[in-house]
N, C-alpha and C positions, 0 to 999 in steps of 0.2 A: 452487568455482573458477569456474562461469556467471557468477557473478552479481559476483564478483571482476573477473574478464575483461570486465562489461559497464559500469563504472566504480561498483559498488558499492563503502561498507566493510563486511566484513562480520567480525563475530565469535560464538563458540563460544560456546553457552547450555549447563547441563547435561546439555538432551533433545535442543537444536537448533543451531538460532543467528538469528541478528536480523543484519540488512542495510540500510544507508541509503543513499540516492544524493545527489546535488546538488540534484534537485526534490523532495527532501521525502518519495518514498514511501521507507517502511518496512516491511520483509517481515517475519517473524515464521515460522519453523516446526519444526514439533516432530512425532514420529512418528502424533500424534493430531489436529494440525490445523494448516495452514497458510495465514498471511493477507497481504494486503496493502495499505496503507491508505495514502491522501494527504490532504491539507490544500489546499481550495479557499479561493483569497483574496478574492473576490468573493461568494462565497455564502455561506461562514464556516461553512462545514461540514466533516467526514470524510467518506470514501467509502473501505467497504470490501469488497474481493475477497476470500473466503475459498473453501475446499474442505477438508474431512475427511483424514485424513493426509499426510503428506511428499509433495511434487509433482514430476513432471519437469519438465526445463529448458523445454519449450513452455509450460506453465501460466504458469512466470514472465513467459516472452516476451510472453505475449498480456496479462497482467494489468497489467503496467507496460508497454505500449503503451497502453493503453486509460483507465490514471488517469494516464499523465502528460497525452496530450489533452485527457482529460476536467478535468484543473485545471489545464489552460493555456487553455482556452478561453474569453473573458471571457462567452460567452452562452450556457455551459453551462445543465440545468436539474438540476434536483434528481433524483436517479437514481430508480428505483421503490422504496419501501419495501418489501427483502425482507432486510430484517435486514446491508444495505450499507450505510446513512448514520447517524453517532453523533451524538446531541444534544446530546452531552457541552457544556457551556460552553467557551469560548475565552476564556483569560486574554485584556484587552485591553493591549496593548503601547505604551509608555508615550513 
């Protein structure tokens, strides 16, 4: 209901449920891990917030304050490598 209330959509996974907003972060959590990940459009990278089991509503708060800034800001840097930023490829959009 947090993250409902804070203009997420959010829906029921088997373990969890998974949440998106209007800028693109996507939450993810499950009784064993829960994340949060956005798509910077400048840098063309992921950046993801995670912690070890199911969060209280502050973890949310603080984590999607910090990546939405963090990929609205066009001279963001690349966050430290501690297992936050995916290398994965980026389809290129046509």
């Amino acid at each position: 209901m947090y993250l409902e209330h804070e203009g997420f959509t959010v829906g029921q996974t088997k373990t969890g449920f998974v949440a998106v907003d209007d800028d693109g972060i996507v939450i993810q959590a499950t009784p064993y891990r829960t994340s949060a990940q956005v798509f910077h459009p400048i840098l063309k990278i992921y950046r993801e917030e995670y912690a070890l089991y199911i969060q209280e509503t502050y973890w949310f708060a603080e984590k999607v304050a910090l990546l939405t800034e963090w990929s609205k800001d066009p001279n963001a840097k690349e966050p430290p490598r501690i297992g936050q930023v995916s290398r994965r490829p980026v389809p290129r959009m046509k």
